[in-house]
C-alpha positions in Angstrom: -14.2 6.6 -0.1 -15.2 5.9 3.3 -19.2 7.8 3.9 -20.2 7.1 7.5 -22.2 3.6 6.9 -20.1 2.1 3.8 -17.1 2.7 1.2 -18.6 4.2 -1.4 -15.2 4.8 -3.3 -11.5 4.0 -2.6 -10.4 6.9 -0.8 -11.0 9.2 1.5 -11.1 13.1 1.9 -9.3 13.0 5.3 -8.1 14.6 8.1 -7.1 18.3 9.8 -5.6 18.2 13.3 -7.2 20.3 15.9 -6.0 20.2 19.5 -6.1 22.4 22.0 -3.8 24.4 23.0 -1.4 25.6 19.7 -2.1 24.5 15.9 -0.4 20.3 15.6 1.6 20.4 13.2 1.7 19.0 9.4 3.6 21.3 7.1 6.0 20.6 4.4 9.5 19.0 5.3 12.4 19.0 3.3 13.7 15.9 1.7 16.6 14.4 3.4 18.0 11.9 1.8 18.5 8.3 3.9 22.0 8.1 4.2 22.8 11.3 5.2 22.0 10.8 8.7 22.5 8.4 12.3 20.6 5.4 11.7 17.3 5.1 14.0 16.9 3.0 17.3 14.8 -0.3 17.3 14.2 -2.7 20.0 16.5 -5.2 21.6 14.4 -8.4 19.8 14.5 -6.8 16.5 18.2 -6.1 16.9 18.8 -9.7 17.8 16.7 -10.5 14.5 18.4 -8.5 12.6 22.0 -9.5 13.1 21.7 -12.3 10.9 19.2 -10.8 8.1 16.1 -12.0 9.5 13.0 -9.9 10.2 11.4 -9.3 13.3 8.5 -12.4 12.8 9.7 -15.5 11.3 8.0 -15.1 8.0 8.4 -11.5 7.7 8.8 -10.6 4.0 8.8 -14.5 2.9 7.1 -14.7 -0.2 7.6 -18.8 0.0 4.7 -21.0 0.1 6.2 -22.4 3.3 4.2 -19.9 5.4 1.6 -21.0 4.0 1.9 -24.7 4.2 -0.7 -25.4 6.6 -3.5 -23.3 4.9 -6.8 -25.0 4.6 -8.3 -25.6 0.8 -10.0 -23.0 -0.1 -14.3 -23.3 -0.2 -16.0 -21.5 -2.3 -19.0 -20.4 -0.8 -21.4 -19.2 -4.3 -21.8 -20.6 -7.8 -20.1 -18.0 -10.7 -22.5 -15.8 -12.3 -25.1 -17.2 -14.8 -24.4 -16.9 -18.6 -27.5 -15.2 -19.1 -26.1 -11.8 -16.9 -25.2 -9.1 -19.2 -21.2 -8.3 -18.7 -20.7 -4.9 -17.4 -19.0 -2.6 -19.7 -14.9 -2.1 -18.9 -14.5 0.9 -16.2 -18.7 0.8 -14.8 -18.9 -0.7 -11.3 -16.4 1.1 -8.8 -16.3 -1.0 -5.6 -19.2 -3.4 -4.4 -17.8 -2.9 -0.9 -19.6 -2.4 2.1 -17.4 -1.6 4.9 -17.7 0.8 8.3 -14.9 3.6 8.8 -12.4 2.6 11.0 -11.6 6.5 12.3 -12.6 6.6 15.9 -12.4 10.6 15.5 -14.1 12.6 13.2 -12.7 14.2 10.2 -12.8 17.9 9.6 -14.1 19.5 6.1 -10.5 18.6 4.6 -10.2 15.6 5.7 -8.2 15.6 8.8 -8.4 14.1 11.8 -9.8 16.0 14.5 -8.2 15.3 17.9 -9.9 17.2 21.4 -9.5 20.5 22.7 -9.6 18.6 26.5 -6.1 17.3 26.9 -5.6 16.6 30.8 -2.0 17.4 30.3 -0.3 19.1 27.3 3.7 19.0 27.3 6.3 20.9 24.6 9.6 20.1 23.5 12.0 21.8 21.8 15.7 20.4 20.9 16.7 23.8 20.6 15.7 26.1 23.8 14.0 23.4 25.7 15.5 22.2 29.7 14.6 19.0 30.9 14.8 21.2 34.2 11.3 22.9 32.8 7.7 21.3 33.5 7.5 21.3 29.8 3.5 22.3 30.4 3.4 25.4 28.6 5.4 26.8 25.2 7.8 29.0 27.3 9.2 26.5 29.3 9.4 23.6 27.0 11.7 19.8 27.5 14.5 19.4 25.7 15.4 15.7 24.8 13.1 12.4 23.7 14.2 10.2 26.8 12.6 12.9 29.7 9.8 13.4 27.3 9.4 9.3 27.2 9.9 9.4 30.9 7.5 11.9 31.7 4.6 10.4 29.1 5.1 6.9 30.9 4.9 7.7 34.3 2.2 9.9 34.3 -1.3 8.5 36.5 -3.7 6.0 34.8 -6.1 7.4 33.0 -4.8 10.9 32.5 -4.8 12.5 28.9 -1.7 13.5 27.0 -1.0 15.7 24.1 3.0 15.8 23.5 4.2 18.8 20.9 7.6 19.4 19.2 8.5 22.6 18.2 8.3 22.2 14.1 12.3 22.7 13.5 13.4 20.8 15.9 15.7 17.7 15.3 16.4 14.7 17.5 18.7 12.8 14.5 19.1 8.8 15.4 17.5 10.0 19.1 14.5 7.3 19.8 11.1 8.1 21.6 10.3 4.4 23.3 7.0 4.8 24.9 5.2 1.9 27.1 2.3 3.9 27.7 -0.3 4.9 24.9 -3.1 6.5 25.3 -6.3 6.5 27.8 -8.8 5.6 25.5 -9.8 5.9 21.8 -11.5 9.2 21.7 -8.6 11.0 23.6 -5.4 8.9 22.2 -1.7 9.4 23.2 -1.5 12.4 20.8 2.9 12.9 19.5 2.1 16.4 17.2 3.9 19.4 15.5 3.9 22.0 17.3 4.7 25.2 14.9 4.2 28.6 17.3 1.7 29.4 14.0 4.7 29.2 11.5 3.8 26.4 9.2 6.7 27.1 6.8 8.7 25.6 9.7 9.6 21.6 8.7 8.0 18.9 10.7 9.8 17.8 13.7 13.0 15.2 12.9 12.7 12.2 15.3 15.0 9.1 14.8 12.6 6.5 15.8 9.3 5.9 17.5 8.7 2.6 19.2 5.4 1.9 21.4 5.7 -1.4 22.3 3.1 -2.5 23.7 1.1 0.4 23.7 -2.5 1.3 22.7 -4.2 4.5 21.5 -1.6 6.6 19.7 -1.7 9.1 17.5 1.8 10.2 15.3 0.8 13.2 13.8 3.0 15.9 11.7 6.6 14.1 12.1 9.6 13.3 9.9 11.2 9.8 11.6 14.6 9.6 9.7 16.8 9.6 8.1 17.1 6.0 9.1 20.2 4.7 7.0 18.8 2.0 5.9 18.8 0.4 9.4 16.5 -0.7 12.3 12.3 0.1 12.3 11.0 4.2 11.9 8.0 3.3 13.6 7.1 -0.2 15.7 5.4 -1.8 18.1 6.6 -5.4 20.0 4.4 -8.1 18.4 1.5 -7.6 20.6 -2.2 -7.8 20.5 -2.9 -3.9 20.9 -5.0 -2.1 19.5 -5.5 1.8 17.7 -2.8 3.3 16.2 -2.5 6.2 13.8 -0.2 7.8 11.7 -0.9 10.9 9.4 0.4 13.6 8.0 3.9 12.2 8.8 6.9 11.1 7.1 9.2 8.0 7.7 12.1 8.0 5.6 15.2 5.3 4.9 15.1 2.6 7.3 15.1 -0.7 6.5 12.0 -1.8 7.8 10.2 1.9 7.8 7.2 0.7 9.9 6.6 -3.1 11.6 3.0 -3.1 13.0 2.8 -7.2 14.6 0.0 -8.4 16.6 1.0 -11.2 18.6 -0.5 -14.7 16.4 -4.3 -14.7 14.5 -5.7 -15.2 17.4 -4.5 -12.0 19.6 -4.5 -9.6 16.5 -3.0 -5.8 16.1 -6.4 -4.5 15.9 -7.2 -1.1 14.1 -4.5 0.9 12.5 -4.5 3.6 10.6 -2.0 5.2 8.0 -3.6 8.2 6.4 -1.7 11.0 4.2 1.5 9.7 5.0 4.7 9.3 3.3 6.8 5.6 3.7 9.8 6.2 1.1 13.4 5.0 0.4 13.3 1.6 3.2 16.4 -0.1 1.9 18.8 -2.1 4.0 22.3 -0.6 5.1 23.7 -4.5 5.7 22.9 -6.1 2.1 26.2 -7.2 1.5 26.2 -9.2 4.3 22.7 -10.7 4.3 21.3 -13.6 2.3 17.4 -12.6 3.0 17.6 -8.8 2.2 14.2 -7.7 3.4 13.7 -3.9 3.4 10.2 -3.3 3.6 8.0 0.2 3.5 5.8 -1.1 5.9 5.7 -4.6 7.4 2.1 -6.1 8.8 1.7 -9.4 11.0 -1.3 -10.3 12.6 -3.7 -7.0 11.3 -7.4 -6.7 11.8 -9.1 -4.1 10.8 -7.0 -1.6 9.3 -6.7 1.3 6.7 -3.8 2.6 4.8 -5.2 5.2 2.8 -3.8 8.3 0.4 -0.3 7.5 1.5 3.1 8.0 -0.9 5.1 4.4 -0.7 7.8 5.4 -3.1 11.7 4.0 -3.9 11.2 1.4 -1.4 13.2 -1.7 -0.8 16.8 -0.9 -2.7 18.9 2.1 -2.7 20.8 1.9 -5.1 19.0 3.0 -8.7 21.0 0.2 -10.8 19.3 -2.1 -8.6 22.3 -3.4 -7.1 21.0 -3.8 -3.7 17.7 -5.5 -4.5 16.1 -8.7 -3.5 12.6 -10.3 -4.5 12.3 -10.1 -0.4 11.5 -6.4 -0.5 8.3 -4.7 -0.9 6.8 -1.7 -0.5 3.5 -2.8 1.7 3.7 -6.3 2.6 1.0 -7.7 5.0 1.8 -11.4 6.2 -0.8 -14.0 5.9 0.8 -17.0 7.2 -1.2 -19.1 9.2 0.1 -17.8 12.8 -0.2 -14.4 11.8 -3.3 -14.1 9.3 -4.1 -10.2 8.4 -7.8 -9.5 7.9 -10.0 -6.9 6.5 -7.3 -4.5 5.6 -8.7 -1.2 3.5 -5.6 -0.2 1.1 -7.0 3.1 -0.4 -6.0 5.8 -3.0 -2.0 5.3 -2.2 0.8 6.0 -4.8 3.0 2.9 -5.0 5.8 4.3 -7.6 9.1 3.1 -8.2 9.1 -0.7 -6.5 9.9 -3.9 -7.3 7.3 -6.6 -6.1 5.4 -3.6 -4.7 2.2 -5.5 -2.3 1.7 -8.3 -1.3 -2.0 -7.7 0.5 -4.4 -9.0 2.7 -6.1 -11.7 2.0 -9.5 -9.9 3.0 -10.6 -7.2 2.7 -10.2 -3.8 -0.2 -7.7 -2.7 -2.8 -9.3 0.3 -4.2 -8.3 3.3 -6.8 -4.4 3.1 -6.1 -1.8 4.4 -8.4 0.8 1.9 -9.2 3.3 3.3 -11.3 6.8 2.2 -12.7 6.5 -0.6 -10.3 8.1 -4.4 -11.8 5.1 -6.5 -10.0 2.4 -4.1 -8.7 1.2 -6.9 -6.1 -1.1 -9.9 -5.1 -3.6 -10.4 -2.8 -5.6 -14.1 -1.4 -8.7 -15.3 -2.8 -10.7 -15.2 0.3 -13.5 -12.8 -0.1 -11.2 -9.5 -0.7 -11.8 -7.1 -3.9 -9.2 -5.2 -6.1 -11.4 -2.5 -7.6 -10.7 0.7 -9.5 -7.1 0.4 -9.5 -4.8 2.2 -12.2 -1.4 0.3 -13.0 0.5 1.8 -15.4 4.3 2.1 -16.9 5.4 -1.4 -15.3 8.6 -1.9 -16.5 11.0 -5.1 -15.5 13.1 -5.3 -12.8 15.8 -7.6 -12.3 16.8 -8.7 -8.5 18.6 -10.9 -6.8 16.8 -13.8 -4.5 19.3 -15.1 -2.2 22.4 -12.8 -2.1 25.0 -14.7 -0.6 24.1 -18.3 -1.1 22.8 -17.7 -4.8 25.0 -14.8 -5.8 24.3 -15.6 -9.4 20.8 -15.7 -9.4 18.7 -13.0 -10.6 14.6 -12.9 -10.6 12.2 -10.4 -13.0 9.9 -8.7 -10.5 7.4 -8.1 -13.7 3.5 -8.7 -13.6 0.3 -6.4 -13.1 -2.0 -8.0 -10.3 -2.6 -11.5 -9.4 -5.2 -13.2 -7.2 -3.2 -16.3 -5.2 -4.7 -18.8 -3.3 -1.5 -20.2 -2.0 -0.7 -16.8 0.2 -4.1 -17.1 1.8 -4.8 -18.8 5.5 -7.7 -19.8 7.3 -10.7 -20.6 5.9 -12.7 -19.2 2.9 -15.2 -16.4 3.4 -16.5 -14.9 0.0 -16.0 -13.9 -3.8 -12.8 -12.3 -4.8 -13.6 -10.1 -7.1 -10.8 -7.6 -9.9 -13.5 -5.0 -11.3 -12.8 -1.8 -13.2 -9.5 -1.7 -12.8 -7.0 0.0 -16.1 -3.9 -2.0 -16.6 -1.9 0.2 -19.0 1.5 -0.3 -21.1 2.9 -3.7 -18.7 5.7 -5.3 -19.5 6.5 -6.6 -23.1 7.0 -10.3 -21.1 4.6 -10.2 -18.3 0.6 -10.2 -17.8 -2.0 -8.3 -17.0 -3.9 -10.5 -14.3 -3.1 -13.9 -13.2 -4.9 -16.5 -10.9 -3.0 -19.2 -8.9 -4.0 -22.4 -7.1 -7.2 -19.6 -6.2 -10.8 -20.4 -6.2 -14.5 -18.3 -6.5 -12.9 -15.2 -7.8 -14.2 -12.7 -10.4 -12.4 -10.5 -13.2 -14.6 -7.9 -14.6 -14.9 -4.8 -16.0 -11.2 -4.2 -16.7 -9.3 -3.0 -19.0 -6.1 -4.9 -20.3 -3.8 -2.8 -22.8 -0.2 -2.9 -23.9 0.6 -6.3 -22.0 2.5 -9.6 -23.1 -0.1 -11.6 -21.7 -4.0 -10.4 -20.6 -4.9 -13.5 -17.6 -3.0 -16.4 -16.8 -4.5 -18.4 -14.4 -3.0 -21.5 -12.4 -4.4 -24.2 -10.7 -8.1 -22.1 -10.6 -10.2 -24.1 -12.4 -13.2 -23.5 -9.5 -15.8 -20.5 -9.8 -14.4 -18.8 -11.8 -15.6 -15.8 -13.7 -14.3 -13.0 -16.6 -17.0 -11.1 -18.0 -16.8 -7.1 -19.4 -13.2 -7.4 -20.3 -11.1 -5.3 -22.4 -8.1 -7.3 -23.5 -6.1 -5.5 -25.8 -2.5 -6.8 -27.0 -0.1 -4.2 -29.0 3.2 -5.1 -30.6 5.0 -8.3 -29.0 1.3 -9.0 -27.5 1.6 -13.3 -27.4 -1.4 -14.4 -25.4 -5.1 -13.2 -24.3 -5.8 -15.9 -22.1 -3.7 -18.8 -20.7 -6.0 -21.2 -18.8 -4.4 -24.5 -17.2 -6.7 -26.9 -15.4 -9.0 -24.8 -17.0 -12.8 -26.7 -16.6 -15.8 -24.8 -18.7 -18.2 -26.6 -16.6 -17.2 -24.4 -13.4 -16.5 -20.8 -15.3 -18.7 -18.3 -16.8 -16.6 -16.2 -19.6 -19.0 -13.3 -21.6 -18.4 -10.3 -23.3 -15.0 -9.6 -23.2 -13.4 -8.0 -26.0 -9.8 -9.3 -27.6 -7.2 -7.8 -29.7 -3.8 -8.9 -31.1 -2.4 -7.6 -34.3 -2.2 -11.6 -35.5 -5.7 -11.2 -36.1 -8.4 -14.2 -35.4 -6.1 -16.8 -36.6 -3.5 -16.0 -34.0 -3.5 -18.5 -31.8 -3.7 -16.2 -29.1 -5.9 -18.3 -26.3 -3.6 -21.2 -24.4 -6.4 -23.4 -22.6 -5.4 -26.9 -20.4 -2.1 -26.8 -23.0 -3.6 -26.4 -26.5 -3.1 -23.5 -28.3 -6.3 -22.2 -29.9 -7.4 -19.5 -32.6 -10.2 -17.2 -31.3 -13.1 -19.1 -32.5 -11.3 -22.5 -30.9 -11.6 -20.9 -28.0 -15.4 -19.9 -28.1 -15.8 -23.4 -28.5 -13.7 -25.0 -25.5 -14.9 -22.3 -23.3 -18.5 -21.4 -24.0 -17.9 -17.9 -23.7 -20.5 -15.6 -25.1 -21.3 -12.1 -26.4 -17.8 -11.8 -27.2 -15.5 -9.9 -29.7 -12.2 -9.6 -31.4 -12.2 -6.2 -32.3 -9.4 -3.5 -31.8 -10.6 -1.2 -28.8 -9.9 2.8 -30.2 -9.8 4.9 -26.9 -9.7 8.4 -26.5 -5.7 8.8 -26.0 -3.9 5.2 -24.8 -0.3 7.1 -24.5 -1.9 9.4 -21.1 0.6 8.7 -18.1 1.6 10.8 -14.9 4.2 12.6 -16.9 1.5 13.9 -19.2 -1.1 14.4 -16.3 2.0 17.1 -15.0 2.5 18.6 -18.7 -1.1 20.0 -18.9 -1.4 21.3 -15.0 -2.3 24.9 -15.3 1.3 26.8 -15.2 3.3 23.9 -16.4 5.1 23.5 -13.2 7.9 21.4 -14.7 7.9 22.4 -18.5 6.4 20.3 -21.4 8.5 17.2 -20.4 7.6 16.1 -16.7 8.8 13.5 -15.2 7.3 10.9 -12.7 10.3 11.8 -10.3 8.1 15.1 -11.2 5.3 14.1 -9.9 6.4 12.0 -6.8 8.1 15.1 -5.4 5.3 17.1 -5.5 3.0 14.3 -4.0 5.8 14.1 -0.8 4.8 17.9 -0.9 1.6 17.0 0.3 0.5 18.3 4.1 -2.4 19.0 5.7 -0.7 23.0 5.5 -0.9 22.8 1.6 -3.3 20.1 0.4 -3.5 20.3 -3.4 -6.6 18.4 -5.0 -4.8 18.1 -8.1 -1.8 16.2 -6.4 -4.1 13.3 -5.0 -4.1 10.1 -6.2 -8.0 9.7 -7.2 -8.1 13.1 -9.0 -4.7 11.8 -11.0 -6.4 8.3 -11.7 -9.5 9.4 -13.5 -7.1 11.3 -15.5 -5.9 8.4 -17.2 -9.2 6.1 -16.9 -10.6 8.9 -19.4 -7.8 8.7 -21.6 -9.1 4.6 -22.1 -12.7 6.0 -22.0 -13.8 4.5 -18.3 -15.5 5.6 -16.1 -14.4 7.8 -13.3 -14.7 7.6 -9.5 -16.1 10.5 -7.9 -13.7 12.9 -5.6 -15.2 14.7 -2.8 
């Protein structure tokens, strides 16, 4: 969690709105469902983009090394850990992080963010008994449509202050707010809010789209944007290097690209944005049959500095259609680019649920991956290896999806989006800045033909403290022979469990491995440990790698079957009977508004439900 001087943990308590004037909104919406609506409004370069399937920046939602062709080797910058440090045991170090808050507001005692009571100009809007004819200055003479509201927000004098409310109720279906002027300054941003005449049991205002260009200091706050038919951007910006944006408390539903946030190249970054308590769900794309690239994406980053995405639902992302039909490996569910023009940096990815997705992150090659729930996903993700940390994560219940990679010109093709969490050198840009580290994180039930963790072409990175149960496959590592270090690990293998530990261009000389536990129901004659191509009984391994204070014993924890489902089943009341679902639990988390904010719905409070049921430790919740 973000304290005032450091993260401490890898969420936050955040945010309750409080303008001045009438309560913002922030209240439950109802579902709609994505195609049962006009699609949303983007902007003329995106629709030029997207007429033949490509995204709004050149590599958007590439996954080929191509983008990354002119990245710089990788330096490492300190030596691995000594063999004589004692391993820490699986679950014990949280996050070593020591980053500032982002937030230029405060937060109030729930978490919220706390906007001011001294507004220069406050307008209302109402789609039902709003005029454009009214000065839209008070709540009984509010506007009526998005494009006077846009008008009026953009023309007003330099400087001045703006709050903009919409009536909770009111719907603007496939109607797009296009803003060129944010807000005056950080601590008074461009606020767009609920506005609920004190009924909260109203849902949140239904905009088709919000795009603010090139637009600084805005605040989205309280809004459904959808349902966006699997077409255009929910919310974006024009591929500029502005600066504070946030988005809480607010829903963006079935677009294909949900939310594009672009600075302009590495060196003229997006700098500062904010996603908090927000919901990013069904993003598939309306013109898959005739598009090679499918990208659908729940939120799209090019060009990021500084940013935090934090306690957020990303769910059913990137296909529609539950057979999987309309998938490719080109959709994700948070995808921040890190090709060389448009390098992403110190990007805080906090206590989200990431349920339901296919090759669900691809992250930032700085900066924190902490105490997320990924859940039911085929390949949870994979960050750089330049300095960043994936810490007190909980990925559980992968299960393998196939997908298509080209649709047109490989129609035949199909990919397995399978895998827990992988540290990959070949995604990162710019030079190298510090010790990747993977610590305390529970990998739980994977794939019966996938691994745990993996390592490619990365350097001066760090696995420790996790634990490693029900996989394939515990590490595989690629082309990261350099600094490299697995101490504390749990690596447990069940039924069709084949390998602990695949090393190529492994080198001893350069890698500290100590006390990390193994299991595989072969026994310590199963030649479970594949190092530099030779496939090696327990104790052959010891010898090739030096490792240390090590075990092969089987690991008995205190109940390895806890999942979500169960987490549900034994919630006082039994809200869904004594066979919950995750579908269950996903539709209470969309729930979720600053109105009715349930501690037992948020991610952190779910996670160290199942570290206890593999006896680790948990991370505090405020």
């Amino acid at each position: 969690m973000l304290k005032p001087a450091q993260l401490v943990s890898s969420f936050l308590i955040v945010a309750t709105v409080a303008c001045g004037g009438p309560t913002p909104s922030g209240a439950v919406a109802d579902r709609v469902e994505a195609d049962s609506g006009t699609p949303g409004v983007t902007a003329p370069e995106e629709d030029a983009a997207r007429a033949d399937g490509a995204s709004p920046s050149t590599d958007a939602a590439d996954t080929s090394t191509a983008e990354n062709a002119d990245a710089p080797p990788i330096m490492a910058d300190a030596p691995p850990a000594t063999d004589d440090a004692a391993p820490p045991a699986a679950g014990d170090g949280g996050t070593d992080a020591a980053l500032p808050p982002i937030a230029h507001l405060a937060y109030d005692a729930q978490g919220w963010t706390v906007f001011p009571t001294d507004y220069s100009v406050t307008l209302y809007v109402d789609s039902a008994s709003g005029s454009d004819t009214n000065a839209g200055t008070s709540p009984t003479s509010p506007l009526r449509t998005l494009a006077h509201t846009a008008s009026l927000i953009d023309s007003r004098p330099s400087g001045q202050t703006m709050a903009v409310l919409f009536k909770r109720g009111s719907q603007w279906p496939g109607e797009a707010l296009a803003l060129n002027q944010g807000g005056a300054a950080a601590d008074h941003p461009l606020l767009l809010d609920g506005w609920d005449y004190g009924d909260s049991t109203q849902p949140r205002p239904m905009l088709g789209s919000i795009s603010i260009w090139k637009a600084s200091h805005v605040a989205i706050v309280g809004i459904y944007i959808g349902p966006g038919g699997g077409k255009n951007v929910g919310i974006a910006n024009a591929n500029t290097a502005a600066t504070d944006l946030l988005i809480e408390d607010t829903v963006i539903d079935g677009f294909w690209q949900n939310i594009t946030i672009q600075g302009a190249s590495s060196a003229a970054p997006f700098t500062d944005f904010r996603m908090r308590r927000s919901q990013s769900i069904n993003a598939f794309d309306a013109n898959y049959a005739t598009t090679d690239e499918s990208k659908p994406q729940g939120i799209y980053a090019y060009a990021l500095k500084d940013a935090l995405i934090e306690e957020n639902v990303f769910d059913h992302n990137a296909y529609k259609n539950d057979d999987l039909s309309d998938a490719t490996e080109f959709g994700h569910d948070i995808y921040v680019s890190n090709s060389a023009s448009g390098f992403s940096f110190d990007v805080q990815i906090l206590g989200n649920l990431v349920s339901r997705g296919l090759h669900s992150m691809k992250g930032p090659a700085t900066g924190t991956i902490e105490n997320n729930l990924f859940d039911d996903d085929g390949f949870s993700g994979y960050m750089g290896s330049q300095g960043g940390s994936f810490s007190a994560n909980v990925v559980v219940d992968n299960t393998p999806k196939s997908v298509h990679s080209f649709h047109l010109s490989q129609p035949n093709t199909l990919l397995t989006q399978e895998g827990g969490f992988s540290v990959d050198g070949s995604m990162s840009a710019g030079s190298a800045n510090g010790l990747t580290t993977v610590n305390a994180n529970l990998f739980a039930r994977g794939a019966a033909s996938a691994f745990g963790l993996s390592a490619n072409n990365a350097a001066n990175f760090a696995f420790t403290g996790n634990v490693v149960q029900g996989w394939q496959e515990c590490l595989l590592s690629w082309d990261s022979s350099v600094l490299f270090t697995m101490t504390g690990n749990q690596c447990q293998g069940t039924g069709s469990f084949a390998t602990a530990l695949e090393l190529h261009d492994f080198m001893p000389s350069s890698s500290v491995l100590a006390g990390n536990v193994y299991y595989g129901p072969g026994g310590t004659g199963a030649k479970y440990f594949l190092m530099n191509g030779a496939a090696l009984t327990y104790a052959q391994a010891l010898a090739m790698s030096n490792e240390t204070r090590s075990s092969f014993n089987e690991v008995t924890y205190p109940d390895a079957t806890v999942s979500v489902a169960s987490y549900v089943a034994q919630l006082p009341g039994a809200p869904y009977g004594s066979s919950p679902t995750l579908a269950n639990f996903v539709t209470e988390v969309e729930k979720q508004s600053k109105f009715d904010w349930r501690q037992e719905y948020r991610v952190p409070t779910v996670n160290n439900y199942l570290r206890g049921g593999f006896a680790m430790a948990p991370v505090p919740v405020p």
